[in-house]
C-alpha positions as CSV (number, residue, x, y, z in Angstrom):
1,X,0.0,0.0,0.0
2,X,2.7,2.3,0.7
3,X,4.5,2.0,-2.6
4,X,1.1,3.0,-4.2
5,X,0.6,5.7,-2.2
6,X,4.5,6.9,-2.9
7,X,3.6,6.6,-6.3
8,X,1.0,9.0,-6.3
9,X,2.9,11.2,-4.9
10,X,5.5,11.3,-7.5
11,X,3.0,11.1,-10.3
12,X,1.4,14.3,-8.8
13,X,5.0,16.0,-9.5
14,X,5.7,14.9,-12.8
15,X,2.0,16.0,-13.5
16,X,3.6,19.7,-12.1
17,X,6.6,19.4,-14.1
18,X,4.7,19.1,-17.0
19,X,2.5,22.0,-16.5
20,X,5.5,24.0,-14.6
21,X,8.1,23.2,-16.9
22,X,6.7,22.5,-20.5
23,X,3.5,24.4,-20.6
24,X,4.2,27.0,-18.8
25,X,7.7,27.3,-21.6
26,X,5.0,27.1,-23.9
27,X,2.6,29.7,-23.0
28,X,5.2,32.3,-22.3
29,X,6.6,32.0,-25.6
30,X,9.8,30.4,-24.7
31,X,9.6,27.1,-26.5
32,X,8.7,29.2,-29.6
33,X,11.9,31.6,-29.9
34,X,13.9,28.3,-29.4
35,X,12.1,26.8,-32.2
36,X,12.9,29.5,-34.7
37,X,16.3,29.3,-34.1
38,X,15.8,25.6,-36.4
39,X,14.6,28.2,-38.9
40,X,17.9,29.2,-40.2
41,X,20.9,26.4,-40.7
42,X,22.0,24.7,-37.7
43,X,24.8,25.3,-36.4
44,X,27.5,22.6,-38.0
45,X,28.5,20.4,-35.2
46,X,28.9,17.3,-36.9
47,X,27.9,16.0,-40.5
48,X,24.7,14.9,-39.3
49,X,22.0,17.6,-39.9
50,X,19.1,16.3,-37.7
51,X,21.5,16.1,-34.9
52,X,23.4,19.1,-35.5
53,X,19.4,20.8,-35.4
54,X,19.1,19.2,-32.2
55,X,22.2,20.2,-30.8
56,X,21.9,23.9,-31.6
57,X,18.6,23.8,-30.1
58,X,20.5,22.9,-27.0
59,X,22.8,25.4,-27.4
60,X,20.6,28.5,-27.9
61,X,19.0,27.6,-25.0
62,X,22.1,27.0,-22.7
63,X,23.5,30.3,-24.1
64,X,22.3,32.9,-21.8
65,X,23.4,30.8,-19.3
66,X,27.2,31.3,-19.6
67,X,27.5,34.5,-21.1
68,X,26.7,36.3,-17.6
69,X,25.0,39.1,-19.3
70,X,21.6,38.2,-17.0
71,X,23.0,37.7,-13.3
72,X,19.9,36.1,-11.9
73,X,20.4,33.4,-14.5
74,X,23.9,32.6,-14.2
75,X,24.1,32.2,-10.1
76,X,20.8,30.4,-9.9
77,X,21.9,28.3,-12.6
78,X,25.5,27.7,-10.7
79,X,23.4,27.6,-7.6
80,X,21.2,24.5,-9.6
81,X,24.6,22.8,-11.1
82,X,25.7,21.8,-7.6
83,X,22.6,20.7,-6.4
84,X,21.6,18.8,-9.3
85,X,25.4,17.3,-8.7
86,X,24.3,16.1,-6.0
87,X,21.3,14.5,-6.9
88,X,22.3,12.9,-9.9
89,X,24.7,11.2,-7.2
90,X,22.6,9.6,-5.9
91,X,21.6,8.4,-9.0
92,X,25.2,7.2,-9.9
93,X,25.3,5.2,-6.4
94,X,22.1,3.6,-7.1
95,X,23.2,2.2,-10.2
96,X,26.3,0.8,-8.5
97,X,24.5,-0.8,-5.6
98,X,24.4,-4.9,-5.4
99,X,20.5,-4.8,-5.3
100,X,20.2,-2.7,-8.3
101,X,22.3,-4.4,-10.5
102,X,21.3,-4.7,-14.4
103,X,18.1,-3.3,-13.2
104,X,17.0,-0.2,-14.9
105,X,17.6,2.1,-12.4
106,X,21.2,0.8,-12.7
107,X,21.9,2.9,-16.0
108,X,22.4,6.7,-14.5
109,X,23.5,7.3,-17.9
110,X,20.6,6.7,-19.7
111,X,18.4,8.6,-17.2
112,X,20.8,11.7,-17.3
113,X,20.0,11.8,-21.0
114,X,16.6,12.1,-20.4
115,X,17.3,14.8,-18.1
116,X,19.3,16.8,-20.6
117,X,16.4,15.9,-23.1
118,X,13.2,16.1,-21.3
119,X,15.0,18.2,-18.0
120,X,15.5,16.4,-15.2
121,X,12.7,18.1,-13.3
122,X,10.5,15.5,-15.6
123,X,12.8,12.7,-15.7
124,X,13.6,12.2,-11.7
125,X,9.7,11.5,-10.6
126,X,10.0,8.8,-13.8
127,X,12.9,7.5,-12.3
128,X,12.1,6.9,-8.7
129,X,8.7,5.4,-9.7
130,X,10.8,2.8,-11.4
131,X,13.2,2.6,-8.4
132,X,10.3,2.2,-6.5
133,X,8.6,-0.7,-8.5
134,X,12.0,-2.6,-9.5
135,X,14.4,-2.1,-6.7
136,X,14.3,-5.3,-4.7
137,X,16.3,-2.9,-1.6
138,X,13.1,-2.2,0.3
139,X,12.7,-6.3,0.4
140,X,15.9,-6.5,1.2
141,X,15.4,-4.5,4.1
142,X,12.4,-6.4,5.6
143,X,14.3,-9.5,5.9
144,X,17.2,-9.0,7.9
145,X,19.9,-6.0,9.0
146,X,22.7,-8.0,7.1
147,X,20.8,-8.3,3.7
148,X,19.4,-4.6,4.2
149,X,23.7,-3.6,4.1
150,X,23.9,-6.1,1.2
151,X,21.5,-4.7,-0.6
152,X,22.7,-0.9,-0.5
153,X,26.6,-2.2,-0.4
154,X,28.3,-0.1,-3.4
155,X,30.4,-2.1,-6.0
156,X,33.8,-1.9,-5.0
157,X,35.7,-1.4,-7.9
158,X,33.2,1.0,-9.9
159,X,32.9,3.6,-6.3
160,X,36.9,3.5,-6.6
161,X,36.6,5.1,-9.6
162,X,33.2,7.1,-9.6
163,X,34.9,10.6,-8.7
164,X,37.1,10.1,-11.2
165,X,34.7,9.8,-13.9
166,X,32.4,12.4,-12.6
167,X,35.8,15.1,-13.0
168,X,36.9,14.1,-16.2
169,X,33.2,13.7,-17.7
170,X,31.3,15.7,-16.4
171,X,33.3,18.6,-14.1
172,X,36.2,19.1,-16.8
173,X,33.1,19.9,-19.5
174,X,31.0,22.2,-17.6
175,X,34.0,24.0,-16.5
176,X,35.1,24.8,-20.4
177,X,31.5,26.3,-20.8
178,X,32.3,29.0,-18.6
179,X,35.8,30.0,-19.9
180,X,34.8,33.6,-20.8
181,X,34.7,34.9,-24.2
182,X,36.1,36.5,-26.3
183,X,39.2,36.9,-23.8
184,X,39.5,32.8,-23.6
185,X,37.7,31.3,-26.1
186,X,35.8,32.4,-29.3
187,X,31.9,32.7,-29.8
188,X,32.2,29.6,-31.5
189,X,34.0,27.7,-29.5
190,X,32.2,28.6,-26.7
191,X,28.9,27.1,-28.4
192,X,31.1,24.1,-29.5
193,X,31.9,23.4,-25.5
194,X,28.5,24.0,-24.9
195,X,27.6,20.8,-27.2
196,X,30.1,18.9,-26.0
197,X,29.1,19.7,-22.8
198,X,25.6,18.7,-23.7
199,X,26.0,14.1,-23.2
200,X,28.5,14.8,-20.3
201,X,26.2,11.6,-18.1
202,X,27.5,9.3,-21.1
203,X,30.6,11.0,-20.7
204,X,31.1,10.1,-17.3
205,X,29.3,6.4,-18.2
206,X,32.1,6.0,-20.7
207,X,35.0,6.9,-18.3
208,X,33.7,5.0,-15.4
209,X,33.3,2.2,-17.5
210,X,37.3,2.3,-19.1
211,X,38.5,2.9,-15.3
212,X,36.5,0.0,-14.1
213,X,37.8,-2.0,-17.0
214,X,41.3,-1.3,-16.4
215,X,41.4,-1.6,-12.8
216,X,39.7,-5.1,-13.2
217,X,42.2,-5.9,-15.3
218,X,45.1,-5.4,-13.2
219,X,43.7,-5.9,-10.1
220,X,44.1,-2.6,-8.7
221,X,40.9,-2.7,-6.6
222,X,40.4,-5.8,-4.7
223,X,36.9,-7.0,-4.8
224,X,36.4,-8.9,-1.9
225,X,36.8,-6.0,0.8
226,X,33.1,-6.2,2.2
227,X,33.6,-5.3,5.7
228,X,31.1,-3.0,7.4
229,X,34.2,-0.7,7.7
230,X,35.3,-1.2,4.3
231,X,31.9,-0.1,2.8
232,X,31.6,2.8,5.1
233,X,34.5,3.8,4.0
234,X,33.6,3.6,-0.3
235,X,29.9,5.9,1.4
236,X,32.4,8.2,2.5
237,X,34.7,8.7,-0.4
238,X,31.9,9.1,-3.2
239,X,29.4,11.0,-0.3
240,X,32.3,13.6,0.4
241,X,33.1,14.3,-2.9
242,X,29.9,15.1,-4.1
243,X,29.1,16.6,-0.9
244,X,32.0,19.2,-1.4
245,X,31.0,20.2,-4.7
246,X,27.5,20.9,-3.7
247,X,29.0,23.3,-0.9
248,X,31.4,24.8,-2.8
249,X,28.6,25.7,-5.6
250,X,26.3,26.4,-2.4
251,X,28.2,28.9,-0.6
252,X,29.8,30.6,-3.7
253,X,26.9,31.2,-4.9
254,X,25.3,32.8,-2.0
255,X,28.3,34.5,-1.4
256,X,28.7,36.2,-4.6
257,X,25.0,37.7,-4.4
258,X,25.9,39.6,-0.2
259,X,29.6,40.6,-1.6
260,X,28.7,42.1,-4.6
261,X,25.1,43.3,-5.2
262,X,24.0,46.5,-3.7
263,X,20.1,44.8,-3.4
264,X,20.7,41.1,-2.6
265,X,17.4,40.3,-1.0
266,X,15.8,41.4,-4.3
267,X,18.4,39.4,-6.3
268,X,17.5,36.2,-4.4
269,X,14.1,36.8,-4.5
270,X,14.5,37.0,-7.9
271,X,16.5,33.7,-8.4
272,X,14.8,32.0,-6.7
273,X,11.1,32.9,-6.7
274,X,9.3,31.2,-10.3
275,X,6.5,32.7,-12.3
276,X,3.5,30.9,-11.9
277,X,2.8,27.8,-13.5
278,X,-0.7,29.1,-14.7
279,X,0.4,32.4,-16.0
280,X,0.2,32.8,-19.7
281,X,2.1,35.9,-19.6
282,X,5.1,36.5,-22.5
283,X,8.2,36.3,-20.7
284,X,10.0,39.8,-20.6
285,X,13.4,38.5,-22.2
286,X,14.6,35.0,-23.4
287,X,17.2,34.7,-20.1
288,X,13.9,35.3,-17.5
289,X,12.3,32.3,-19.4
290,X,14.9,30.2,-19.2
291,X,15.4,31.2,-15.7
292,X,11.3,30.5,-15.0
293,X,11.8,26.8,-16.7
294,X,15.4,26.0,-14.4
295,X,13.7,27.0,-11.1
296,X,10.9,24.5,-11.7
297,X,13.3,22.1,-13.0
298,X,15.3,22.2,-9.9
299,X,12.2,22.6,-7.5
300,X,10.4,19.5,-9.3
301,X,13.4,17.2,-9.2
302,X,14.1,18.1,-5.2
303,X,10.5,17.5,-4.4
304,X,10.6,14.2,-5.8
305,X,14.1,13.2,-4.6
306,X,12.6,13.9,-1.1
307,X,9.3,11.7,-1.7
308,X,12.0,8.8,-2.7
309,X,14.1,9.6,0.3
310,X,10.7,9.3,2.8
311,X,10.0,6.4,1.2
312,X,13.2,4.5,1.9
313,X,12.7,6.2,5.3
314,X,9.2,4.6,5.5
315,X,10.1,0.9,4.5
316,X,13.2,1.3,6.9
317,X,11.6,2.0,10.1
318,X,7.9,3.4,9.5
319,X,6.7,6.9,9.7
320,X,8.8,8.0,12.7
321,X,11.3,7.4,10.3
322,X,9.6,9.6,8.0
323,X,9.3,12.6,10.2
324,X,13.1,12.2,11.3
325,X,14.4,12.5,7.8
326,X,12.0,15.1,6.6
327,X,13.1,17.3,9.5
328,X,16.7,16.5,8.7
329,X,15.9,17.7,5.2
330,X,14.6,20.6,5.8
331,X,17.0,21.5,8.8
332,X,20.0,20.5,6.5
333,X,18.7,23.0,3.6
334,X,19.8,26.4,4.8
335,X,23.1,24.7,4.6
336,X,23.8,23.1,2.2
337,X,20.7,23.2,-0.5
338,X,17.5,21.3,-0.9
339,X,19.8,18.6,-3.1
340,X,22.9,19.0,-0.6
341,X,20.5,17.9,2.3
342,X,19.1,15.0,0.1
343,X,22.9,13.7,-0.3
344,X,23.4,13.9,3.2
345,X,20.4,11.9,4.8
346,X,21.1,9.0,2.3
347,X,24.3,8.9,3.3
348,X,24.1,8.5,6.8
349,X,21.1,6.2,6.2
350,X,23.8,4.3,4.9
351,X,26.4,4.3,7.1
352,X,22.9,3.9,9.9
353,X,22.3,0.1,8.3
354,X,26.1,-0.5,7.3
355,X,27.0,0.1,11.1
356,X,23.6,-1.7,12.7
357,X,24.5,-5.0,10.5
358,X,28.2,-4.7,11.6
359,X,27.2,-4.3,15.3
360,X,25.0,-7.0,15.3
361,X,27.3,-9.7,14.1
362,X,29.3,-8.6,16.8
363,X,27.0,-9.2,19.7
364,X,25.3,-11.6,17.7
């Protein structure tokens, strides 16, 4: 009954991101301008026209982003980038986990293409209803403490290498988006990081996978450390990683807007605050539409990262469980972000089970 009723939930917000995110783009016009841009040749890419099409699409749309020329845009969309980091963690761990294996849910790639596709605000609620109806963890975790910590357990080899692959694929191409222009890099060059930038999730699938490959092959990771301190140890190297980058993006953010603007309430309320998802009014520039269609994007995927996170809360230990976590989350927010907080209360809901299956073989 419960999974139904989580399902609902997260059925609800993808029915919001789809009025928030795509009709709402569509009444105020902002689908439209991006659509003409098709009207004149695509930018050449590759030697593929349909895909060069695509990818200019893309590009137009990420422009405003990087060129700084609308402030609002650029920190809330740095602001976004770290917590959407730290999300999509969570997805990269989930795919790695011994309960999820060759499961769906076990291909972060293929979900962080829909997200760069359809925006992850739409993708995520899609996601965790899968994780919630293939994912055998929650089973797991009714039958015993030690098969609850084999089920979460990450693979060995794979978190070795995970931070790696997130640097290189998908760190090293965002950063090259922002190299400004012209003192840097070109116009063009700019828009050609900006597609490159664009499949940085199979980027980082591609990396991970070569790094796994070779350290399989050579043995550099041993596979048969699964000691509850071992695999504390593998939550904290890819939690603290991801965790730092979410900070970093956090608190830079933040304080960029009380060093340098003269009105920073107003410039938060303006990053932050989103048009209503109702209101068919133009937008008043290309950058506040993008802007309008991030904010939900990031609101839509946090709300439905939480509903996940209450769930594995609920199957864990019931509805006091629940309320624990949920306060965590929003006690953990001012500090770190909405997906910062999110990061955090999975991780020590790992190390929790980890530590409660090691203790238990020892007075066991």
């Amino acid at each position: 009954m419960a999974r139904v009723v989580f399902s609902v939930a997260l059925l609800l917000v993808l029915y919001l991101a789809k009025t928030a995110i795509n009709d709402l783009a569509t009444a105020n016009g902002l689908f439209e301008v991006i659509q003409n841009t098709l009207e004149d040749e695509p930018v050449k890419f590759t030697s593929v026209k349909a895909l060069d099409g695509f990818l200019t699409t893309l590009v137009c749309f990420f422009l405003p982003i990087v060129t700084g020329a609308h402030p609002p845009l650029t920190l809330f969309s740095v602001f976004m980038l770290g917590q959407v980091l730290g999300i999509y963690s969570l997805l990269l761990n989930e795919g790695i986990r011994a309960a999820n294996r060759s499961k769906l849910i076990s291909y972060p790639s293929l979900w962080g293409m829909m997200g760069q596709i359809i925006t992850i605000g739409v993708t995520l609620p899609m996601y965790y209803l899968t994780w919630l109806w293939t994912s055998t963890i929650p089973e797991a975790a009714a039958t015993s403490a030690d098969a609850f910590a084999d089920a979460i357990a990450l693979n060995p080899v794979h978190s070795k290498v995970l931070n790696i692959a997130v640097t290189l694929g998908g760190a090293l191409p965002s950063a090259a988006t922002a190299l400004p222009s012209p003192s840097m890099i070109s116009q063009e060059w700019r828009e050609i990081a900006l597609a490159v930038w664009q499949p940085f999730p199979v980027w980082i699938a591609v990396v991970q996978g070569f790094l796994a490959t070779v350290s399989k092959t050579f043995n550099l990771v041993p596979n048969t450390t699964q000691t509850p301190a071992a695999r504390i140890e593998r939550f904290r190297g890819v939690y603290t990683f991801a965790l730092s980058a979410v900070v970093l993006t956090y608190v830079g953010t933040l304080g960029w807007v009380y060093r340098f603007s003269d009105t920073p309430l107003d410039l938060l309320k303006t990053m932050f605050r989103p048009t209503w998802p109702l209101d068919k009014t133009p937008m008043v520039s290309m950058e506040a539409g993008v802007l309008t269609l991030l904010q939900w994007d990031m609101y839509c995927s946090t709300l439905s990262t939480w509903i996940w996170i209450t769930y594995n809360a609920y199957f864990r230990a019931g509805v006091v469980q629940v309320i624990v976590d949920l306060v965590k989350l929003v006690g953990l927010t001012p500090l770190v972000g909405p997906g910062g907080a999110a990061l955090v209360v999975v991780w020590g809901r790992d190390v929790a089970v980890v530590g409660a299956a090691g203790q238990k073989k020892k007075t066991g």
